[in-house]
mmCIF file of the N, C-alpha and C atoms, coordinates in Angstrom:
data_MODEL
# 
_entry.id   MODEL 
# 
loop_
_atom_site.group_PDB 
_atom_site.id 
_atom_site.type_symbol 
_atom_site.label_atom_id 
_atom_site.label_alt_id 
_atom_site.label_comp_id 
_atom_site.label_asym_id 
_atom_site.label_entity_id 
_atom_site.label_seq_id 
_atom_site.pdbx_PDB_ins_code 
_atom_site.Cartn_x 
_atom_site.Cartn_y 
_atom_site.Cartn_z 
_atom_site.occupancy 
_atom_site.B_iso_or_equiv 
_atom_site.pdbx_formal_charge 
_atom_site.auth_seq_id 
_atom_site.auth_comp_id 
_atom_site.auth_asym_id 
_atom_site.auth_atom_id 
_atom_site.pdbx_PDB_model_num 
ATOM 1   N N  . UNK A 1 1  ? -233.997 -48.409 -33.057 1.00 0.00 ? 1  UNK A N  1 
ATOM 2   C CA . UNK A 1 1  ? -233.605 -49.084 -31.835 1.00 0.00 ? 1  UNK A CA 1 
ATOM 3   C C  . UNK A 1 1  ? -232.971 -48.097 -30.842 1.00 0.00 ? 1  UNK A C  1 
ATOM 4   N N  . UNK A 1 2  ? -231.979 -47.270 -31.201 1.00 0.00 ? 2  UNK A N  1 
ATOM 5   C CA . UNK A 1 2  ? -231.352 -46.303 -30.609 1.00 0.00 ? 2  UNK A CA 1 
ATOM 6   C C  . UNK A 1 2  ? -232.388 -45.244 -30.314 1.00 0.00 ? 2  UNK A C  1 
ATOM 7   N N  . UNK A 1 3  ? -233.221 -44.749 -31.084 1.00 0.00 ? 3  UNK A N  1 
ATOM 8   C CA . UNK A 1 3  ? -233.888 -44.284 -30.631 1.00 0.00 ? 3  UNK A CA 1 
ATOM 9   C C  . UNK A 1 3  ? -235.140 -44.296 -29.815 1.00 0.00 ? 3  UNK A C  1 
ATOM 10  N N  . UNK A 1 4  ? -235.634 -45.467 -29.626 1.00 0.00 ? 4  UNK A N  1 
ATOM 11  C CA . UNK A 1 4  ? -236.521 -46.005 -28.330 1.00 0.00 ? 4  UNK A CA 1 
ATOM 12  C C  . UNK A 1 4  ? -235.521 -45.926 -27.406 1.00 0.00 ? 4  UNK A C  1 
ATOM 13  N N  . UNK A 1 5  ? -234.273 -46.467 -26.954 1.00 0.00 ? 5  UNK A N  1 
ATOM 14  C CA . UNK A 1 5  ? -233.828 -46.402 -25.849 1.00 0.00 ? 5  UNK A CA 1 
ATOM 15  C C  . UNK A 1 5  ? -233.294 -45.137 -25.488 1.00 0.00 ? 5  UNK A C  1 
ATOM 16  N N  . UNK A 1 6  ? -233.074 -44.360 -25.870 1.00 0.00 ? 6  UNK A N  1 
ATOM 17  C CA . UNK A 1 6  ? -233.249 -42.615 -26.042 1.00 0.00 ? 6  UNK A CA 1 
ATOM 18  C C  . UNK A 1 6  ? -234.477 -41.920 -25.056 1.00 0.00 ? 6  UNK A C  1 
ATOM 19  N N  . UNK A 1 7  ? -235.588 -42.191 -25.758 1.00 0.00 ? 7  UNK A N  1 
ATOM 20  C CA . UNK A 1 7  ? -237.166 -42.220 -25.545 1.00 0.00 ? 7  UNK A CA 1 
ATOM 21  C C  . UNK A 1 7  ? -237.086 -42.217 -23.951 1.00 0.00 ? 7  UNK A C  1 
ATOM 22  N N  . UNK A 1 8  ? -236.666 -43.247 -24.188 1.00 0.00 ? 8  UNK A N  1 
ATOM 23  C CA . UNK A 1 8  ? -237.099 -44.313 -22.553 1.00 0.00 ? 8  UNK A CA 1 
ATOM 24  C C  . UNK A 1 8  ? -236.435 -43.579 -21.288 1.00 0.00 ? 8  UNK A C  1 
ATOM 25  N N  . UNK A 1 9  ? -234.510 -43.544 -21.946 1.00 0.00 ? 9  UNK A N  1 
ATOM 26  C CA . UNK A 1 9  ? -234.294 -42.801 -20.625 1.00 0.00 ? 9  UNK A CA 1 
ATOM 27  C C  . UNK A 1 9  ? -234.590 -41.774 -20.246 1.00 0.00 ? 9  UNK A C  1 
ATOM 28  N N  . UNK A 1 10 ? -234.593 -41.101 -21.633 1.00 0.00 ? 10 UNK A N  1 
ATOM 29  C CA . UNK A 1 10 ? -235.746 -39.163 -21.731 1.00 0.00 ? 10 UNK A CA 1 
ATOM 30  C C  . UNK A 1 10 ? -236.840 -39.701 -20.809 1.00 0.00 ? 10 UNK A C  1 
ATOM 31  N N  . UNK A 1 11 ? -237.358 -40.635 -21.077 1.00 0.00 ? 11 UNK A N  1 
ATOM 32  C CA . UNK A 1 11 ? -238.991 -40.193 -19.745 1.00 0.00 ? 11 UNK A CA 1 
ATOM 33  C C  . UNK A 1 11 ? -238.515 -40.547 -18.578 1.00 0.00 ? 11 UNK A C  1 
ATOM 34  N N  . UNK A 1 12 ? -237.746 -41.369 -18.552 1.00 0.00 ? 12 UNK A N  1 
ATOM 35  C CA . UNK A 1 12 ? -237.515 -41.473 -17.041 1.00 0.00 ? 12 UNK A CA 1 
ATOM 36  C C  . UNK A 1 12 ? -236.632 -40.442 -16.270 1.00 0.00 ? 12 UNK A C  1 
ATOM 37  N N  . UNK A 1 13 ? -235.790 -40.190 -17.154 1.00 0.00 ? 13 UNK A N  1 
ATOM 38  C CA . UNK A 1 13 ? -235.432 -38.399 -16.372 1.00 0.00 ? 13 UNK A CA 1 
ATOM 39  C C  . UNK A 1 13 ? -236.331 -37.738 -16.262 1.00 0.00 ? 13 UNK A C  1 
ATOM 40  N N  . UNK A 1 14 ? -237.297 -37.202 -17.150 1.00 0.00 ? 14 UNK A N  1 
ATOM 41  C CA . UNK A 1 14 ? -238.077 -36.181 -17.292 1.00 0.00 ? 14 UNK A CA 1 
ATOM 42  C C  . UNK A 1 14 ? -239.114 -36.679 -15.865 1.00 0.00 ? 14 UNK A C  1 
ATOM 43  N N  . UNK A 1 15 ? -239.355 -38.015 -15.689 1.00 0.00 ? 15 UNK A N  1 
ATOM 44  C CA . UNK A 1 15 ? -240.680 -38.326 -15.043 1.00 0.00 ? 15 UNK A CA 1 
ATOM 45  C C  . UNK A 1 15 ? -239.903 -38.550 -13.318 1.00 0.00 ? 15 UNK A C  1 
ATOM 46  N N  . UNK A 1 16 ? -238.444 -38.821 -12.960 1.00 0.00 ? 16 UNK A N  1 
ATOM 47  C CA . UNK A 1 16 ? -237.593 -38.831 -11.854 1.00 0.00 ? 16 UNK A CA 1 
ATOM 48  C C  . UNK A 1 16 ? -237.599 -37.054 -11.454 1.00 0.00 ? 16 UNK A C  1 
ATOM 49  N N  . UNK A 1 17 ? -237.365 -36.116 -12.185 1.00 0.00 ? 17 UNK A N  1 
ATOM 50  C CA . UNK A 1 17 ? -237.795 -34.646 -12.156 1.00 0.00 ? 17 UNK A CA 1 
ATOM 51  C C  . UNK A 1 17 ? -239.140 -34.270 -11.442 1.00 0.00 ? 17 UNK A C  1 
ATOM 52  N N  . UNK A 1 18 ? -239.850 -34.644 -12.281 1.00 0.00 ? 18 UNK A N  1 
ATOM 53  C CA . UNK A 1 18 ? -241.188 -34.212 -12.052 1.00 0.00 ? 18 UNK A CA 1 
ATOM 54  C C  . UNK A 1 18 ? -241.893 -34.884 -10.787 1.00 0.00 ? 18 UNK A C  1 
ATOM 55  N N  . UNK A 1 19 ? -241.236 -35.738 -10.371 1.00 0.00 ? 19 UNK A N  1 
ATOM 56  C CA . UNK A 1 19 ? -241.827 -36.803 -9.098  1.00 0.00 ? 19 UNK A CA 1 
ATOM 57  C C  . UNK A 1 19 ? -240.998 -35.895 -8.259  1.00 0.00 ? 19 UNK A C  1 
ATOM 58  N N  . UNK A 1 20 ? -239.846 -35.511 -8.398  1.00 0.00 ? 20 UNK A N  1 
ATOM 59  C CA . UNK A 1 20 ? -239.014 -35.112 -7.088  1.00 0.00 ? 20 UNK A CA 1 
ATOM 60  C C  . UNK A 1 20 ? -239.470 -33.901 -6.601  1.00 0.00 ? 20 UNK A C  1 
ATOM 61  N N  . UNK A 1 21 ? -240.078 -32.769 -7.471  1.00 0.00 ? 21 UNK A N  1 
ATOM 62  C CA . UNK A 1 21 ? -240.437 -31.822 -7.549  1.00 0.00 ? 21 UNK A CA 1 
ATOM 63  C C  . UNK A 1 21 ? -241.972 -31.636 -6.623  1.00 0.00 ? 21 UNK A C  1 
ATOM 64  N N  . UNK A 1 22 ? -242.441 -32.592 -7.467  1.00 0.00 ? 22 UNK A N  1 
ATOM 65  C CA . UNK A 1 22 ? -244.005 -32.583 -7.175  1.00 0.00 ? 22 UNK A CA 1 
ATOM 66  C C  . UNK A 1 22 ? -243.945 -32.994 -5.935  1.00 0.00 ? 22 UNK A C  1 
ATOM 67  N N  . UNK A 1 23 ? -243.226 -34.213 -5.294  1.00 0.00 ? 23 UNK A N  1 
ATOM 68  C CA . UNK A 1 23 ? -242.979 -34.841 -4.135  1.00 0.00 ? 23 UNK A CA 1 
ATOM 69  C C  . UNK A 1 23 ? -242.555 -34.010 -2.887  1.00 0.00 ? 23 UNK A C  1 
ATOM 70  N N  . UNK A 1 24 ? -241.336 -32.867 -3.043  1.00 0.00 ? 24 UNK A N  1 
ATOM 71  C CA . UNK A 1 24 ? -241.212 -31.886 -2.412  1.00 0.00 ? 24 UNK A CA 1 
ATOM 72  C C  . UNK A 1 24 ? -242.278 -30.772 -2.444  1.00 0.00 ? 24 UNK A C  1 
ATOM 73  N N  . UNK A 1 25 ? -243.183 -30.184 -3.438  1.00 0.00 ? 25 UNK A N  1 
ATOM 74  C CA . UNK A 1 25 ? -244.085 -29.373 -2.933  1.00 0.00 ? 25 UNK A CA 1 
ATOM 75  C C  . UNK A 1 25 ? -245.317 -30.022 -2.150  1.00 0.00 ? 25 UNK A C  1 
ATOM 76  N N  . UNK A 1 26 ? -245.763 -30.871 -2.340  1.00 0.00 ? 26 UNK A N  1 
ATOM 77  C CA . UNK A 1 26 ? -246.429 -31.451 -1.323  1.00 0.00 ? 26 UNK A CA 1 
ATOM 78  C C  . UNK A 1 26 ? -246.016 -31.310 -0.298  1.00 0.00 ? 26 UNK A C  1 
ATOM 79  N N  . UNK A 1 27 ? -244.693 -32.107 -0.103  1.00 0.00 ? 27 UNK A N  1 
ATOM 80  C CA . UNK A 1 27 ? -244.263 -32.181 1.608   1.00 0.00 ? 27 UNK A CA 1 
ATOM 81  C C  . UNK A 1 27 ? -244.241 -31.182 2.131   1.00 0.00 ? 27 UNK A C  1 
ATOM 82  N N  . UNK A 1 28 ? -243.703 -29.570 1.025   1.00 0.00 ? 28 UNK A N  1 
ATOM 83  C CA . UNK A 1 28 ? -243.605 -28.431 1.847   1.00 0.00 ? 28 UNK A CA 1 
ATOM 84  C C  . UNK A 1 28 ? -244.849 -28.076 2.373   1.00 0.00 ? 28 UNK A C  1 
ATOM 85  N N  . UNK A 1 29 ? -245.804 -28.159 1.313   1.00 0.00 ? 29 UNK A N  1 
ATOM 86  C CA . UNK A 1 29 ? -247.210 -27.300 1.667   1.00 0.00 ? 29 UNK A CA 1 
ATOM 87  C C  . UNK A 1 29 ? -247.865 -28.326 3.042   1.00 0.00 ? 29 UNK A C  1 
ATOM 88  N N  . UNK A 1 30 ? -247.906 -29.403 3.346   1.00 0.00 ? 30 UNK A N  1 
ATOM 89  C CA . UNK A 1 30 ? -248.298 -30.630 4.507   1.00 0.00 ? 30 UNK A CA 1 
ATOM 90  C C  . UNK A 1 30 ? -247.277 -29.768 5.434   1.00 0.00 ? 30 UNK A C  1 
ATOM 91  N N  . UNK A 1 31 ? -246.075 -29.441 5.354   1.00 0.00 ? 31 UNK A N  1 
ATOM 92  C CA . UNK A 1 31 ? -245.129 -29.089 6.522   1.00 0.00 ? 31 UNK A CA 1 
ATOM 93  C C  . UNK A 1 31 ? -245.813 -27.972 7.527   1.00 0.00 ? 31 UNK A C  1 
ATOM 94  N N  . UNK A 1 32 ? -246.096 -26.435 6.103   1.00 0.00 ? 32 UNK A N  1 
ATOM 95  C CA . UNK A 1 32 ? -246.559 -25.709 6.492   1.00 0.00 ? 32 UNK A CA 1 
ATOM 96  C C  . UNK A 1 32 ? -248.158 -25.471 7.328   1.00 0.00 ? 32 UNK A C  1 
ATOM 97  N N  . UNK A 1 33 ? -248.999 -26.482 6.613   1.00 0.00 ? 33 UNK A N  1 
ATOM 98  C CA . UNK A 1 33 ? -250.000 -26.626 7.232   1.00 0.00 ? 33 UNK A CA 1 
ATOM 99  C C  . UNK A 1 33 ? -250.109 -27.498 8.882   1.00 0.00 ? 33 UNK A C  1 
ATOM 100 N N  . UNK A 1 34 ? -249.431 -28.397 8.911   1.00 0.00 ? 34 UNK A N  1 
ATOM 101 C CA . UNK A 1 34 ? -248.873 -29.240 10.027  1.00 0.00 ? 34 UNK A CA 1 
ATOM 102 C C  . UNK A 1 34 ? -247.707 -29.589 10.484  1.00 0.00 ? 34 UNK A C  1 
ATOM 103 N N  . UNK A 1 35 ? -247.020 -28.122 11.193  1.00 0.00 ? 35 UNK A N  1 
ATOM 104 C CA . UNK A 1 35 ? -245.620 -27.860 11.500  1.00 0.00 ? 35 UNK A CA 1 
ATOM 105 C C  . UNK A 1 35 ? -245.336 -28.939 12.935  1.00 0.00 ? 35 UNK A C  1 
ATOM 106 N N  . UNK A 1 36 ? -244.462 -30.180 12.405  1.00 0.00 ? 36 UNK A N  1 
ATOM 107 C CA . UNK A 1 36 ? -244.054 -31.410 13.573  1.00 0.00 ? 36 UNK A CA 1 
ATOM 108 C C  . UNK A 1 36 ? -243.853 -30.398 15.114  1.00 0.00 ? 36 UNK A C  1 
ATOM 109 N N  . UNK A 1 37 ? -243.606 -29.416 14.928  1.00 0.00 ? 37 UNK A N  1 
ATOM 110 C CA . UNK A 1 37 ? -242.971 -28.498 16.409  1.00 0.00 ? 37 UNK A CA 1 
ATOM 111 C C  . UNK A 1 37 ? -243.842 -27.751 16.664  1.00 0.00 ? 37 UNK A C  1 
ATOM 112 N N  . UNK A 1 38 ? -243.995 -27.184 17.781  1.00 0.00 ? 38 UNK A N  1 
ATOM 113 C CA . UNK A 1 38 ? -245.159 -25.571 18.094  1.00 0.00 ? 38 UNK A CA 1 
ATOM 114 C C  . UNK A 1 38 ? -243.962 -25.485 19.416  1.00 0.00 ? 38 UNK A C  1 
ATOM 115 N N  . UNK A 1 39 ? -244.458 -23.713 19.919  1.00 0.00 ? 39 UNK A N  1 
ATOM 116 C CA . UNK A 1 39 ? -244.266 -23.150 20.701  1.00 0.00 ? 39 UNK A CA 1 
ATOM 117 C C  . UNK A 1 39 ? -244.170 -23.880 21.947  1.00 0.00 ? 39 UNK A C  1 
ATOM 118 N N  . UNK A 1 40 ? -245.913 -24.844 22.303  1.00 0.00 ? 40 UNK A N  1 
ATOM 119 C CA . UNK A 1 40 ? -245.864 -25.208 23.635  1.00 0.00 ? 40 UNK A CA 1 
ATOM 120 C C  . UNK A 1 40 ? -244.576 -26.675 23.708  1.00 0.00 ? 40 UNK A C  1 
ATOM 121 N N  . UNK A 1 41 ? -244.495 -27.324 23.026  1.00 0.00 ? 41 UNK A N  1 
ATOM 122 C CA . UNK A 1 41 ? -243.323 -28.085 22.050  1.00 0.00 ? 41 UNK A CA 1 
ATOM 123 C C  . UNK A 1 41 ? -242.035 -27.717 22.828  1.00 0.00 ? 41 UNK A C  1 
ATOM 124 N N  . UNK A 1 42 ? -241.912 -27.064 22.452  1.00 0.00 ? 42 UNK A N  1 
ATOM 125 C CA . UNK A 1 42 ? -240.105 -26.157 22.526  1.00 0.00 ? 42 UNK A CA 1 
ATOM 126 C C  . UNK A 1 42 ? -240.474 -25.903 24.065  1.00 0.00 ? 42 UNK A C  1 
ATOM 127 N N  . UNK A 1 43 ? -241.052 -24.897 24.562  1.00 0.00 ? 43 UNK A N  1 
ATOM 128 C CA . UNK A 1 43 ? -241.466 -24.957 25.823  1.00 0.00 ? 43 UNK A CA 1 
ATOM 129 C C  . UNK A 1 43 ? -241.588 -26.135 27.298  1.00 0.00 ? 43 UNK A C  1 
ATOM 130 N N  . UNK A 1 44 ? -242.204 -27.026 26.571  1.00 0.00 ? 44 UNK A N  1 
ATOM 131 C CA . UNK A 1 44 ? -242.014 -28.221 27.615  1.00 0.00 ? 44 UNK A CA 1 
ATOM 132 C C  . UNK A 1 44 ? -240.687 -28.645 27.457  1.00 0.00 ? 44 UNK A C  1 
ATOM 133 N N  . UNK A 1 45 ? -240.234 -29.423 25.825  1.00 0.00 ? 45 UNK A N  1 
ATOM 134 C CA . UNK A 1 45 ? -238.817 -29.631 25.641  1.00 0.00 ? 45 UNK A CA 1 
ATOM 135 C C  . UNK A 1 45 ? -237.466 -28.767 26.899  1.00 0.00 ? 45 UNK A C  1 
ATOM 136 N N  . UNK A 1 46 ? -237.552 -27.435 26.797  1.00 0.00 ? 46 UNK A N  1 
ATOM 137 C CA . UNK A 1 46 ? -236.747 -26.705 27.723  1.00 0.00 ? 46 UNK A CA 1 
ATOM 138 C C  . UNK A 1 46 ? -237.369 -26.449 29.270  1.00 0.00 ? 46 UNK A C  1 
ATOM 139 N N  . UNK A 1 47 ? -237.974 -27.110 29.682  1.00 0.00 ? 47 UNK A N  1 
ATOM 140 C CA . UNK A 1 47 ? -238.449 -27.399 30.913  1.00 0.00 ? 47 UNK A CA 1 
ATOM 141 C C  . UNK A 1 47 ? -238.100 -28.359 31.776  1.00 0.00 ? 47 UNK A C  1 
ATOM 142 N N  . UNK A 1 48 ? -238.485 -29.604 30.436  1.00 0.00 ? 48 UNK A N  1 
ATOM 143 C CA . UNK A 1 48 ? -237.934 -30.731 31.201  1.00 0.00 ? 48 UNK A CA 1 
ATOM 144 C C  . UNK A 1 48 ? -236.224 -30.775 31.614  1.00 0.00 ? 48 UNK A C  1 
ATOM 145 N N  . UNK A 1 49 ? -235.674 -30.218 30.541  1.00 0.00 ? 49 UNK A N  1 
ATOM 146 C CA . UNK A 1 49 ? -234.169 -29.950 30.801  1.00 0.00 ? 49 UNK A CA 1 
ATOM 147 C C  . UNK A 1 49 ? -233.899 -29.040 31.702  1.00 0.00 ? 49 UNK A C  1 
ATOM 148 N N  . UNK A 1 50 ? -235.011 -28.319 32.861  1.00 0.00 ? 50 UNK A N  1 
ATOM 149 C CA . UNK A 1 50 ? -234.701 -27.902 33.905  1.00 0.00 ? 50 UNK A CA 1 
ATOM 150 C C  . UNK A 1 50 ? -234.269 -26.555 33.576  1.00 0.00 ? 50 UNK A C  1 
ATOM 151 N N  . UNK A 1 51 ? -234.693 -26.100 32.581  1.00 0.00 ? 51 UNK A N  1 
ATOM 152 C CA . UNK A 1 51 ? -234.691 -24.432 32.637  1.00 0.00 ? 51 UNK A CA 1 
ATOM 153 C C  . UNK A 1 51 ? -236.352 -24.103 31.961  1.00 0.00 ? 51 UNK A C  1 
ATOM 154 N N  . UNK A 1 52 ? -236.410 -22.651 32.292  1.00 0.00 ? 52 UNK A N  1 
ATOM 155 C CA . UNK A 1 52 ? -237.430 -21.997 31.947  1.00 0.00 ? 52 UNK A CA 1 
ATOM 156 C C  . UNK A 1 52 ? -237.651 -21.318 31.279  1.00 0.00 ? 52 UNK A C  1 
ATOM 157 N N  . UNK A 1 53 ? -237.835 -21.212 30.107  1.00 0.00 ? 53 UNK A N  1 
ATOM 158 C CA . UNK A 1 53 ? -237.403 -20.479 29.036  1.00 0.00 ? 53 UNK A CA 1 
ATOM 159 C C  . UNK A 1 53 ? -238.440 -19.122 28.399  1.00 0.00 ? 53 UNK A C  1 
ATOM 160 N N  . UNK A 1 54 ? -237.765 -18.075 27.844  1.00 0.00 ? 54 UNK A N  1 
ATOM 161 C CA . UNK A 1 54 ? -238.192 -17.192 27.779  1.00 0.00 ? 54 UNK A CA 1 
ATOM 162 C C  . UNK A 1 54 ? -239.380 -16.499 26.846  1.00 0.00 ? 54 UNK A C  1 
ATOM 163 N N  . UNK A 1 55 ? -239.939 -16.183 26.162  1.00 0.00 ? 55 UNK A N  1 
ATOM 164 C CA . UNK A 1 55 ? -240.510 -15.864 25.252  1.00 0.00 ? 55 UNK A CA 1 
ATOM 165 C C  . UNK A 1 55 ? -239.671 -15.883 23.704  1.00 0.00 ? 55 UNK A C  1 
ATOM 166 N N  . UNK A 1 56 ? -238.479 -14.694 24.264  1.00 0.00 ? 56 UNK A N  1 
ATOM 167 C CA . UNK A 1 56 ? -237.495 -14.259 23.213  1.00 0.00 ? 56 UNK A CA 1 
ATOM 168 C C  . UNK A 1 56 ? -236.901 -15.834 22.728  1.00 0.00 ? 56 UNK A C  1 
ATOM 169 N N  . UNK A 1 57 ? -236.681 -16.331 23.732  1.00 0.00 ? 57 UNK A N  1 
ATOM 170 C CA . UNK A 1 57 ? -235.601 -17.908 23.514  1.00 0.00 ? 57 UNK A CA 1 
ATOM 171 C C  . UNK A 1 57 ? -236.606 -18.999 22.304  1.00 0.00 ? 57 UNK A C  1 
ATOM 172 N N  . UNK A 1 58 ? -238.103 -19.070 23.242  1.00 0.00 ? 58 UNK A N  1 
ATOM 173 C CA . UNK A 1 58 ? -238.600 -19.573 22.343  1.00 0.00 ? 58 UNK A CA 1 
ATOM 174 C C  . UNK A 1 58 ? -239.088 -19.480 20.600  1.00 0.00 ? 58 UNK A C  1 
ATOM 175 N N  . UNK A 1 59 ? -238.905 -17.787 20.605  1.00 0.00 ? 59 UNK A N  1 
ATOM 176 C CA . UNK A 1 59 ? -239.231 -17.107 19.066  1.00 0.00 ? 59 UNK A CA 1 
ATOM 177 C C  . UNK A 1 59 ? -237.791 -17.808 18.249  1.00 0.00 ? 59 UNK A C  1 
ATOM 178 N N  . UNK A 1 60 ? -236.580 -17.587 19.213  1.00 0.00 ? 60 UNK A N  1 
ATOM 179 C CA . UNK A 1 60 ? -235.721 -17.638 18.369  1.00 0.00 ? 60 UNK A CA 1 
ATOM 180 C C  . UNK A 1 60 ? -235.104 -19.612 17.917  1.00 0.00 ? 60 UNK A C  1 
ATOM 181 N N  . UNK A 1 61 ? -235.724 -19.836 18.692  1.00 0.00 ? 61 UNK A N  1 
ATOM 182 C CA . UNK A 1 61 ? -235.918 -21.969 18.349  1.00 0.00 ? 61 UNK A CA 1 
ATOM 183 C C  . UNK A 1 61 ? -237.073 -22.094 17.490  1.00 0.00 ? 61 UNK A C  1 
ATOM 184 N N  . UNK A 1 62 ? -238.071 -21.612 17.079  1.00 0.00 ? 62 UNK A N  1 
ATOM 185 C CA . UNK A 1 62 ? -238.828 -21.584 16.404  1.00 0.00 ? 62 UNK A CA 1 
ATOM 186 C C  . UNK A 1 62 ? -238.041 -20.907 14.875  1.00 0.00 ? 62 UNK A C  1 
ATOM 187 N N  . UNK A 1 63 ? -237.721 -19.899 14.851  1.00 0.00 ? 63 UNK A N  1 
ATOM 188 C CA . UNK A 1 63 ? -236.857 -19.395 13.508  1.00 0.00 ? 63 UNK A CA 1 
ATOM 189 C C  . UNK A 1 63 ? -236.124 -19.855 13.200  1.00 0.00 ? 63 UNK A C  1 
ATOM 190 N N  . UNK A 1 64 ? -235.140 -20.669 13.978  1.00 0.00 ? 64 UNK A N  1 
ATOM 191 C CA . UNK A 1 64 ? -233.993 -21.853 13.617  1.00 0.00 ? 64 UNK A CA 1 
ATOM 192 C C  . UNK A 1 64 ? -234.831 -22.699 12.965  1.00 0.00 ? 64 UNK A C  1 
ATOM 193 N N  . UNK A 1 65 ? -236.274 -23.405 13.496  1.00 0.00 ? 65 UNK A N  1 
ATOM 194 C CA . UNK A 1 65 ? -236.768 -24.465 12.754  1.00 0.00 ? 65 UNK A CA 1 
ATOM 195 C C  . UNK A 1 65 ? -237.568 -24.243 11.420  1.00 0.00 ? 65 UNK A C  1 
ATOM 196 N N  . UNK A 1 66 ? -238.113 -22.951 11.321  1.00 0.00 ? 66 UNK A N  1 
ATOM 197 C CA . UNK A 1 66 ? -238.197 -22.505 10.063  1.00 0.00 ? 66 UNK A CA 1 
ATOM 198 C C  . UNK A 1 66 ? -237.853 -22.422 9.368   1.00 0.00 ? 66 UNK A C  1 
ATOM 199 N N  . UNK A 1 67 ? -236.289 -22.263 9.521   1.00 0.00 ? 67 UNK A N  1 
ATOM 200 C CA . UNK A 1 67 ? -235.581 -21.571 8.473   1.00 0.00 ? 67 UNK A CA 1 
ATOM 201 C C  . UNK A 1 67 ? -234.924 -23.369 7.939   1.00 0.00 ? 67 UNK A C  1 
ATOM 202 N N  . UNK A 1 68 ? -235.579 -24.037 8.160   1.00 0.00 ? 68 UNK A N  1 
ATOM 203 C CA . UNK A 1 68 ? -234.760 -25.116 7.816   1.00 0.00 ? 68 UNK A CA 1 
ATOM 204 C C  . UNK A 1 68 ? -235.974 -26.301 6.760   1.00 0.00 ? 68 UNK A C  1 
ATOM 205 N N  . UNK A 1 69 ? -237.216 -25.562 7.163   1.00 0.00 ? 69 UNK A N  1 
ATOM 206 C CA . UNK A 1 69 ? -237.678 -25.936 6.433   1.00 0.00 ? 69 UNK A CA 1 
ATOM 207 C C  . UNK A 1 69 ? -238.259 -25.686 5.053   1.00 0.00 ? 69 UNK A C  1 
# 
């Protein structure tokens, strides 16, 4: 008896692991292939706010959003 309910919570840790895992490399590899932001992105974004932004400005809003993902 003790040991089926043993069993049970063992797979469900083991299988809460393996979902979280598997669940995050997916999302990363979808992220990388279809990044929510681009260049022209950030670009209009700091336009509409009435500045014009630079090349350098935009590399470095782009590496902030990288680095976060």
């Amino acid at each position: 008896m003790l040991h089926d309910i043993l069993l049970i919570v063992l797979g469900l840790i083991v299988g809460l692991i393996l979902g979280f895992v598997g669940a995050r490399f997916v999302t990363k590899k979808y992220m990388q292939k279809n990044p929510p932001i681009n260049e022209k992105m950030i670009e209009a974004m700091m336009s509409s706010m009435g500045r014009k932004p630079s090349q350098k400005q935009i590399n470095q809003v782009m590496k902030q959003m990288n680095r976060y993902m």
